[in-house]
Jmol script that loads the backbone (N, CA, C; Angstrom):
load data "model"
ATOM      1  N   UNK A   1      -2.892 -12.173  -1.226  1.00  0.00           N
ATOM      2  CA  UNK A   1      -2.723 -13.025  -0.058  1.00  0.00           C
ATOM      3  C   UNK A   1      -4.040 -13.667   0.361  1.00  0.00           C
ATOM      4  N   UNK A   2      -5.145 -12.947   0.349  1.00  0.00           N
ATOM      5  CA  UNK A   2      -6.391 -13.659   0.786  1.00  0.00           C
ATOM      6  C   UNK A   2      -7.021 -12.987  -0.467  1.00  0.00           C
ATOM      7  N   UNK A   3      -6.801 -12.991  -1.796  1.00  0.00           N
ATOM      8  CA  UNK A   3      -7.802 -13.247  -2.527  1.00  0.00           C
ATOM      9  C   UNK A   3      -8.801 -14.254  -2.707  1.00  0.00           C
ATOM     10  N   UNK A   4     -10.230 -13.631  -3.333  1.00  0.00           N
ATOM     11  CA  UNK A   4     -11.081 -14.852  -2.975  1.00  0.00           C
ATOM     12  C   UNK A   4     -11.141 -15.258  -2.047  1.00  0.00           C
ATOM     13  N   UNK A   5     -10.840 -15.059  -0.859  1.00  0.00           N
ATOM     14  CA  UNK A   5     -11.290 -15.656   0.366  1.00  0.00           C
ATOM     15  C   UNK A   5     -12.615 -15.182   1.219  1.00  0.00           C
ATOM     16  N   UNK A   6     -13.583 -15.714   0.793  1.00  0.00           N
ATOM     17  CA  UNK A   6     -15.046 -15.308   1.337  1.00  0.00           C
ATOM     18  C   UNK A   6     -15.602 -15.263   2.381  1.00  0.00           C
ATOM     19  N   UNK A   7     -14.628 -16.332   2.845  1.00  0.00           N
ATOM     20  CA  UNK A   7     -14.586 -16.900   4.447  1.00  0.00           C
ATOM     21  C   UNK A   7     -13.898 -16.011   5.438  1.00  0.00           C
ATOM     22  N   UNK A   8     -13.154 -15.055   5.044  1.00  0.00           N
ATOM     23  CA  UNK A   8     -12.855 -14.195   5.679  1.00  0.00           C
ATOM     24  C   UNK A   8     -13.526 -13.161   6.279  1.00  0.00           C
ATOM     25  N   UNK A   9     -14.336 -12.974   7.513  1.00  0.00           N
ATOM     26  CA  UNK A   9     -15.317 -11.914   8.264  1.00  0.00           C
ATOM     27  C   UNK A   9     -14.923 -10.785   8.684  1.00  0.00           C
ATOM     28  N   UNK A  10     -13.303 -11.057   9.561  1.00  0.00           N
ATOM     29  CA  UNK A  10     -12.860 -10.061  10.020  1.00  0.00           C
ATOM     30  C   UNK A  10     -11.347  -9.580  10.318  1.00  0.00           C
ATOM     31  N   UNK A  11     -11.395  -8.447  10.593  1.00  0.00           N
ATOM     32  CA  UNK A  11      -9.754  -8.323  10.188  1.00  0.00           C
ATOM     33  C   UNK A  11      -9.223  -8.054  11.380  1.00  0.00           C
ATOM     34  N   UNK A  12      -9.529  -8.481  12.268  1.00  0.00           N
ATOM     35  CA  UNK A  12      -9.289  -7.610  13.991  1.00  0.00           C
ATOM     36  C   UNK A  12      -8.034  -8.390  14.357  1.00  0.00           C
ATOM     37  N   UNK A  13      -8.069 -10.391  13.985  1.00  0.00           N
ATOM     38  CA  UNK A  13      -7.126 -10.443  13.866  1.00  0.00           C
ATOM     39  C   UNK A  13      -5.437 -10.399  13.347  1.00  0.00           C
ATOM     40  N   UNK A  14      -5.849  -9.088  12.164  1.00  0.00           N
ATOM     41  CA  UNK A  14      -4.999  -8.754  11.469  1.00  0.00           C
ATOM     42  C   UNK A  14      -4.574  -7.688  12.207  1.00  0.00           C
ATOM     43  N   UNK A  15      -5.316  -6.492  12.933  1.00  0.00           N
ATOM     44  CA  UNK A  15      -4.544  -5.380  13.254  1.00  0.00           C
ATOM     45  C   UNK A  15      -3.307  -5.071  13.651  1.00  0.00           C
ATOM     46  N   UNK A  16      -2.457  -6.138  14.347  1.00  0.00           N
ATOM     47  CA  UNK A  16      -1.149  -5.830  14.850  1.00  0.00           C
ATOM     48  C   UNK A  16      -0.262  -6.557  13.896  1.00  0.00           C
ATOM     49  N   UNK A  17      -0.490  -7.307  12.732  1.00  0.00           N
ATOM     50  CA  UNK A  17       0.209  -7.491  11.535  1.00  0.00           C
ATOM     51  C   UNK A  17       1.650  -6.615  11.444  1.00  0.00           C
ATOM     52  N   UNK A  18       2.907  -6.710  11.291  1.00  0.00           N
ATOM     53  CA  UNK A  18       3.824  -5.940  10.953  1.00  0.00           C
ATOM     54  C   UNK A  18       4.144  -5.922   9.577  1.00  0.00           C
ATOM     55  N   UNK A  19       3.588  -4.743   9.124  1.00  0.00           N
ATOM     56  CA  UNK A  19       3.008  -5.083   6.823  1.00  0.00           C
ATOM     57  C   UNK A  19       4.346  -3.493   6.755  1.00  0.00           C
ATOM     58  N   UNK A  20       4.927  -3.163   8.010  1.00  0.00           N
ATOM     59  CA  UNK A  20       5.803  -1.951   7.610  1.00  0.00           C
ATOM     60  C   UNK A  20       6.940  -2.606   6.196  1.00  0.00           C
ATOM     61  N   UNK A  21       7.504  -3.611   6.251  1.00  0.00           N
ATOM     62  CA  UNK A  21       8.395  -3.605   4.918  1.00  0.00           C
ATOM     63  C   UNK A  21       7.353  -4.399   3.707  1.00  0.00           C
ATOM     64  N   UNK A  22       6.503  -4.318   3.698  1.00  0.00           N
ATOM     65  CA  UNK A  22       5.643  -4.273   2.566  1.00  0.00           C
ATOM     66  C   UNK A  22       5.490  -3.793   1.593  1.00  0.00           C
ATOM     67  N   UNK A  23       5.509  -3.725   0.257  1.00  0.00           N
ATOM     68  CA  UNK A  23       5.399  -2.831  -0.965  1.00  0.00           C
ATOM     69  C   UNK A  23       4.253  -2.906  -2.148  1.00  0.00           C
ATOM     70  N   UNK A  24       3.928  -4.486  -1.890  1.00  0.00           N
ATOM     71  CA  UNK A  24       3.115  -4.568  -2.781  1.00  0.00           C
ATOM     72  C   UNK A  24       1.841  -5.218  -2.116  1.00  0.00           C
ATOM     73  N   UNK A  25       0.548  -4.232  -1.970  1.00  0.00           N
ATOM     74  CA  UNK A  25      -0.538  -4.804  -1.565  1.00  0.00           C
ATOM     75  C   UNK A  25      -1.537  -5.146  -2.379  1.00  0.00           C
ATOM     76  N   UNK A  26      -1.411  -5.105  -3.954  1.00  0.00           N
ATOM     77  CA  UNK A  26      -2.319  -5.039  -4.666  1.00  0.00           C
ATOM     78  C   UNK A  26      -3.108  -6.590  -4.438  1.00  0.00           C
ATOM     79  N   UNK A  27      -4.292  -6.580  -4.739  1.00  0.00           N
ATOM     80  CA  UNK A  27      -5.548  -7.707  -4.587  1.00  0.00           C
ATOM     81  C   UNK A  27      -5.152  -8.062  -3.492  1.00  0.00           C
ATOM     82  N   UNK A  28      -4.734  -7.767  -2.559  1.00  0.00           N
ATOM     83  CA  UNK A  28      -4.665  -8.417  -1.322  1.00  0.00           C
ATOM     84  C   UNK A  28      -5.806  -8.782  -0.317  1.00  0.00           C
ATOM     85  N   UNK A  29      -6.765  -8.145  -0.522  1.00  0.00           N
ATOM     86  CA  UNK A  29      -8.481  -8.674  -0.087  1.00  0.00           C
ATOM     87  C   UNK A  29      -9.643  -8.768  -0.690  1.00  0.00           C
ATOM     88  N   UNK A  30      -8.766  -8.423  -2.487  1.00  0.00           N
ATOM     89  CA  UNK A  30      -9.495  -8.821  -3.640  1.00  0.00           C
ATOM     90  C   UNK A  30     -10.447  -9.737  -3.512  1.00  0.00           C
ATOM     91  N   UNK A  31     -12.253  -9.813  -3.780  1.00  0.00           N
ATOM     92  CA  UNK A  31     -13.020 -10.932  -3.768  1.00  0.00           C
ATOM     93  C   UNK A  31     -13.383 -10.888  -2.789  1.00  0.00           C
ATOM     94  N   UNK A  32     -13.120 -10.558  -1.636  1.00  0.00           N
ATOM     95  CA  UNK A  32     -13.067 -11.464  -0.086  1.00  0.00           C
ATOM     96  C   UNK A  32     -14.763 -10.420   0.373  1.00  0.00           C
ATOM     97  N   UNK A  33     -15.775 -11.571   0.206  1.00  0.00           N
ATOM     98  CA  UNK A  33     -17.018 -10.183   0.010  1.00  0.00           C
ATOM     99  C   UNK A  33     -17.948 -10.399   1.138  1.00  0.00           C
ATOM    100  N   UNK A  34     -17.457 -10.718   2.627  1.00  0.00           N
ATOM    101  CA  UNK A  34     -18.195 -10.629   3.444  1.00  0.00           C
ATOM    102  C   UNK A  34     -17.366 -10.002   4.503  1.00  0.00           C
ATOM    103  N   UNK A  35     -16.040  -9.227   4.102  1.00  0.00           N
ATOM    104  CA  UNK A  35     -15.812  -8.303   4.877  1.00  0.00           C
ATOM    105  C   UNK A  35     -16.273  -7.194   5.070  1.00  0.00           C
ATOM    106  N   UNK A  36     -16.653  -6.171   5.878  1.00  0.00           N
ATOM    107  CA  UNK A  36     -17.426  -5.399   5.806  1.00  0.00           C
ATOM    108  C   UNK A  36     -16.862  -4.161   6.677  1.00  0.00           C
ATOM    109  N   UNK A  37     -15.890  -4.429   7.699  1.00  0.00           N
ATOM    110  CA  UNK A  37     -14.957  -3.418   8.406  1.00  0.00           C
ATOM    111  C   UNK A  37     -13.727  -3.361   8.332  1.00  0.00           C
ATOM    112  N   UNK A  38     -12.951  -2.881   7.635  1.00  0.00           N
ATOM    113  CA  UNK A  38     -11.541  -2.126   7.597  1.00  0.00           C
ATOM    114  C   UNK A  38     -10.794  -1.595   9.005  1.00  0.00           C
ATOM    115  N   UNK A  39     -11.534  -0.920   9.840  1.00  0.00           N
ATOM    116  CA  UNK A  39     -11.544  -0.729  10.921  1.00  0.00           C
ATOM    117  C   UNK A  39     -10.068  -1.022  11.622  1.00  0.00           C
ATOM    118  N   UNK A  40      -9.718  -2.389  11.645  1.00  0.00           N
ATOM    119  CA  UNK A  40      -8.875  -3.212  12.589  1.00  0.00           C
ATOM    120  C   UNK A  40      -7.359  -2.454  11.559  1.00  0.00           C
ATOM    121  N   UNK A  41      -7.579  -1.890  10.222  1.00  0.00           N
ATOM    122  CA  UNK A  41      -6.507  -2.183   9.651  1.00  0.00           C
ATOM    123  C   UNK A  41      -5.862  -0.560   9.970  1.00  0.00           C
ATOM    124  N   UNK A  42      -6.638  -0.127  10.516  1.00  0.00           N
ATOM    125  CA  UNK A  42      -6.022   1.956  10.389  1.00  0.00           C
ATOM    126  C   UNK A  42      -5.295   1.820  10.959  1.00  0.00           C
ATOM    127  N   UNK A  43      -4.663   1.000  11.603  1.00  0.00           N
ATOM    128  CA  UNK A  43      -3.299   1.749  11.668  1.00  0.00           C
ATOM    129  C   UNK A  43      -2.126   0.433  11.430  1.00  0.00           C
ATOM    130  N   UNK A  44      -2.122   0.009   9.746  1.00  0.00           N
ATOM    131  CA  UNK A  44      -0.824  -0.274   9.801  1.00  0.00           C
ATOM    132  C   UNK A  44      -0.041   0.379   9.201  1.00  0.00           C
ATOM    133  N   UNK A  45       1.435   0.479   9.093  1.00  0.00           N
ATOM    134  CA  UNK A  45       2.347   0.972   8.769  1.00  0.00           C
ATOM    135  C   UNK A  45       2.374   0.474   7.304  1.00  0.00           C
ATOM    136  N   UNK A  46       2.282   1.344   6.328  1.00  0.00           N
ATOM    137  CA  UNK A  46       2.070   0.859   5.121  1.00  0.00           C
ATOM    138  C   UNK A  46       2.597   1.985   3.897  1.00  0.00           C
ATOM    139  N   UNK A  47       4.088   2.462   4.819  1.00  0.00           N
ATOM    140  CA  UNK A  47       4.603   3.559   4.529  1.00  0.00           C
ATOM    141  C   UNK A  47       5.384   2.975   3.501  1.00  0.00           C
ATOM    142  N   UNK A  48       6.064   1.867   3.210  1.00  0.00           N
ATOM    143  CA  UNK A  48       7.083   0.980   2.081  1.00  0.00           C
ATOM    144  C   UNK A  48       6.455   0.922   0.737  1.00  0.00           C
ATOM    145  N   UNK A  49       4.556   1.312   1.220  1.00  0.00           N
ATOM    146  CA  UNK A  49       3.853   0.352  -0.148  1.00  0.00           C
ATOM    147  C   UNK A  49       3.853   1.194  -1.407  1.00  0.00           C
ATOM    148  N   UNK A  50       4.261   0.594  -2.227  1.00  0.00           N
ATOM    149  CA  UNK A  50       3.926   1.127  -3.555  1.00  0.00           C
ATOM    150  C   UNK A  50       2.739   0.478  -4.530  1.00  0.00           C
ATOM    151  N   UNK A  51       2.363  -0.701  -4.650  1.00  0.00           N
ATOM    152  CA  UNK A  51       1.307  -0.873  -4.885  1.00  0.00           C
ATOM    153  C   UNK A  51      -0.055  -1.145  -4.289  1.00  0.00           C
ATOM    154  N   UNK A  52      -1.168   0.053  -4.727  1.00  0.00           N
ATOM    155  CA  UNK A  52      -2.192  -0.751  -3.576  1.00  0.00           C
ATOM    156  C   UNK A  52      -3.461  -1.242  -4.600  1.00  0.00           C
ATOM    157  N   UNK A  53      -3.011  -1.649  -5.772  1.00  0.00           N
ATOM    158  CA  UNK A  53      -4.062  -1.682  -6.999  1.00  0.00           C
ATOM    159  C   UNK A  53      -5.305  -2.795  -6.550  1.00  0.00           C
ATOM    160  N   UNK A  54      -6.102  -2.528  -6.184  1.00  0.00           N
ATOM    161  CA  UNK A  54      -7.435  -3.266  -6.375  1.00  0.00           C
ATOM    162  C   UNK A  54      -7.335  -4.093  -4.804  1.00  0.00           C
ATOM    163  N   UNK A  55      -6.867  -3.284  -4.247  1.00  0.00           N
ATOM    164  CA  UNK A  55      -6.797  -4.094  -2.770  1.00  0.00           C
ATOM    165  C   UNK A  55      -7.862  -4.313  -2.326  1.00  0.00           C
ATOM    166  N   UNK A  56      -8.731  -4.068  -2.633  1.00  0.00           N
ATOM    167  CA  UNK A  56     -10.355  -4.448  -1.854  1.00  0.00           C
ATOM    168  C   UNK A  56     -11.561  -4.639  -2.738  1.00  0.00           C
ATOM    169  N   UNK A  57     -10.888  -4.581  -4.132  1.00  0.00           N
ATOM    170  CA  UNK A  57     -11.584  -4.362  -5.422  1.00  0.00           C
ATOM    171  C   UNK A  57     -12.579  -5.921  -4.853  1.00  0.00           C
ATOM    172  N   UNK A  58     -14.074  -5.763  -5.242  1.00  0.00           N
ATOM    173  CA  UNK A  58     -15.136  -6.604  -4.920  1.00  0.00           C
ATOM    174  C   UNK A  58     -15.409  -7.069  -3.992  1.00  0.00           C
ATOM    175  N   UNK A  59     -15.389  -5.888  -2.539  1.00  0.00           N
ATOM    176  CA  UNK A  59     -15.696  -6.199  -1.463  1.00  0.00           C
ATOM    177  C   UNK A  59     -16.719  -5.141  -1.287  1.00  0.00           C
ATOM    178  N   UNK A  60     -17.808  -5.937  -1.594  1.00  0.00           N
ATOM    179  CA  UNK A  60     -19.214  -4.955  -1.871  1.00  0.00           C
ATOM    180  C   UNK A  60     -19.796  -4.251  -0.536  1.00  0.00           C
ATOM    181  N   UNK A  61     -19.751  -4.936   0.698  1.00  0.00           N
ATOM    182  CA  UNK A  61     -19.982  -4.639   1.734  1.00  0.00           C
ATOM    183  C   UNK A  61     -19.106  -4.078   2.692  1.00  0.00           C
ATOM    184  N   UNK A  62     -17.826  -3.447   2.025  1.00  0.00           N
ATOM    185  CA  UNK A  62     -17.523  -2.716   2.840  1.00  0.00           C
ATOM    186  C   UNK A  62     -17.620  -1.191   2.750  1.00  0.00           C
ATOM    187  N   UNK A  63     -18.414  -0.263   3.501  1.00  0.00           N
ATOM    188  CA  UNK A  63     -19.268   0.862   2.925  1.00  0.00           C
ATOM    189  C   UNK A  63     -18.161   2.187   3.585  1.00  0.00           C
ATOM    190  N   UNK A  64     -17.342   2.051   4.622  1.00  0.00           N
ATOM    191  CA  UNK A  64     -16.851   3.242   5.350  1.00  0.00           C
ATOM    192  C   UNK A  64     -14.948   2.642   5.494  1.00  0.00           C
ATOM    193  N   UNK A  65     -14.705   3.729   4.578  1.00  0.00           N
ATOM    194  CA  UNK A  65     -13.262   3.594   3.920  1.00  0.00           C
ATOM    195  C   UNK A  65     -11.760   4.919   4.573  1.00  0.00           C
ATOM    196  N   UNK A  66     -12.909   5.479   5.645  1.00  0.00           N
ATOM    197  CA  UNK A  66     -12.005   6.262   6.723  1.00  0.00           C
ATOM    198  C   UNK A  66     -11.206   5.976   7.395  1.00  0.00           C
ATOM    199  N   UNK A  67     -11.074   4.621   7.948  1.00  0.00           N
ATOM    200  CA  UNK A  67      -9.845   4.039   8.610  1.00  0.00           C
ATOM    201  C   UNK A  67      -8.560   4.442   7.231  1.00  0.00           C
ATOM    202  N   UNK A  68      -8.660   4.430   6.342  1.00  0.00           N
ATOM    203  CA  UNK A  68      -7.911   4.071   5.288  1.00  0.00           C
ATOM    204  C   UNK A  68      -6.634   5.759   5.274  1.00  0.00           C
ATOM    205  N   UNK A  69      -7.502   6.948   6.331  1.00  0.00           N
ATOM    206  CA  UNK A  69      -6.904   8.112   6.139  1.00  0.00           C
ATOM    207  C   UNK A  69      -5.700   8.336   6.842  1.00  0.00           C
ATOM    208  N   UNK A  70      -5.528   7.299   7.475  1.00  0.00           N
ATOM    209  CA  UNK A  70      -4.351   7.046   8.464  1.00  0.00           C
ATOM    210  C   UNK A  70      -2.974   6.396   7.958  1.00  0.00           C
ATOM    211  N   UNK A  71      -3.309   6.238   6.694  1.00  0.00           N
ATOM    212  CA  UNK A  71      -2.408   5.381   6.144  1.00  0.00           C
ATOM    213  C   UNK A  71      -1.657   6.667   5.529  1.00  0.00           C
ATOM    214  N   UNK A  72      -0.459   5.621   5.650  1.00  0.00           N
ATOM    215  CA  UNK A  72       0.881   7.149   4.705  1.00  0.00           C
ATOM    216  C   UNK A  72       1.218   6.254   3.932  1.00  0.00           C
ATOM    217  N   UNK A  73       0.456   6.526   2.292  1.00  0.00           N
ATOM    218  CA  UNK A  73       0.522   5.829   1.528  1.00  0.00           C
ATOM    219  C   UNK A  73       1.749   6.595   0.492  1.00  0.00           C
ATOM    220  N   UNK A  74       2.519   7.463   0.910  1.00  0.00           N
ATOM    221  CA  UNK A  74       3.231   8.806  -0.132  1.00  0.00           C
ATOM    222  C   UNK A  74       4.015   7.944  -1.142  1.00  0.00           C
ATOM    223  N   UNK A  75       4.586   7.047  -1.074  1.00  0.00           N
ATOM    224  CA  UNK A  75       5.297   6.422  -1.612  1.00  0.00           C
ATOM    225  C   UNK A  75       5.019   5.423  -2.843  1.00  0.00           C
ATOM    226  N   UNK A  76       3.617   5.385  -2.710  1.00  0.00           N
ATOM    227  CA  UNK A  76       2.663   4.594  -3.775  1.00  0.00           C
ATOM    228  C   UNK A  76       2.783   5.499  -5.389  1.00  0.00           C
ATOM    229  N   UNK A  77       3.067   4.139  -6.043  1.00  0.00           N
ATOM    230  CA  UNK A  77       2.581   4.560  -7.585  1.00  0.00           C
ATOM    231  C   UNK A  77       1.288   4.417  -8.188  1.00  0.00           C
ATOM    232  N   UNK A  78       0.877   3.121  -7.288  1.00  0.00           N
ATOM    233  CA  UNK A  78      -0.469   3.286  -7.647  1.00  0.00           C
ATOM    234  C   UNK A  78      -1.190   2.704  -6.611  1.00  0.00           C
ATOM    235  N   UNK A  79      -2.602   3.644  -7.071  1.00  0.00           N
ATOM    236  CA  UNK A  79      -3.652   3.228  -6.009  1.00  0.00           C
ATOM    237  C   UNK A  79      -4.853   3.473  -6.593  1.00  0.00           C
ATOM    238  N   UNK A  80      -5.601   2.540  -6.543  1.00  0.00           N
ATOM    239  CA  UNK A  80      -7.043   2.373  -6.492  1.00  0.00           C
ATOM    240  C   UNK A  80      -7.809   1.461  -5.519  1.00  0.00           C
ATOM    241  N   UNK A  81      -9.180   2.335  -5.065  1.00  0.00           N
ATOM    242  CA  UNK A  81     -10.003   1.030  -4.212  1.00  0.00           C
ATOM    243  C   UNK A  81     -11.183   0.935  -5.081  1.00  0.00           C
ATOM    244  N   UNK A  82     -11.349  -0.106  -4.902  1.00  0.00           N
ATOM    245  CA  UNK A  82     -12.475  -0.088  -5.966  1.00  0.00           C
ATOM    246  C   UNK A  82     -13.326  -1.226  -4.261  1.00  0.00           C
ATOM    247  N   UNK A  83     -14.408  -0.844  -4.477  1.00  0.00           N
ATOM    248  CA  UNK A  83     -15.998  -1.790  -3.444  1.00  0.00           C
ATOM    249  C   UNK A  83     -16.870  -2.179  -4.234  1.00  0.00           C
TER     250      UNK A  83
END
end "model"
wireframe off; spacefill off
backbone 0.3
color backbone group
């Protein structure tokens, strides 16, 4: 969805996003390399997702990936983060 998007700073206006019937998040902030806080995203509902392959894969600056423990990912086949 926002792969490659560089221009993207922050996700705060994403936090109230409704991503609950969601399944596939893979590359979904793929590239995007001046994000740097996750923060806004702990708490979405991201209980549907089954893919989360490379969702943040080359987002070099984002260093603290704890918001991410909130997520009820049980349903996933796959997951990787790659920074």
């Amino acid at each position: 969805m926002f792969c490659g998007c560089s221009s993207l700073l922050d996700f705060t206006p994403l936090q109230n996003w409704n991503v609950s019937n969601g399944n596939n998040f893979s590359f979904m902030f793929n590239k995007c390399s001046n994000l740097s806080n996750i923060k806004p995203l702990e708490n979405w509902n991201v209980s549907n997702g089954i893919n989360f392959q490379n969702m943040f894969d080359k987002c070099s600056l984002i260093k603290d990936l704890t918001p991410l423990k909130k997520w009820n990912n049980s349903n996933r086949s796959y997951f990787s983060i790659y920074v």
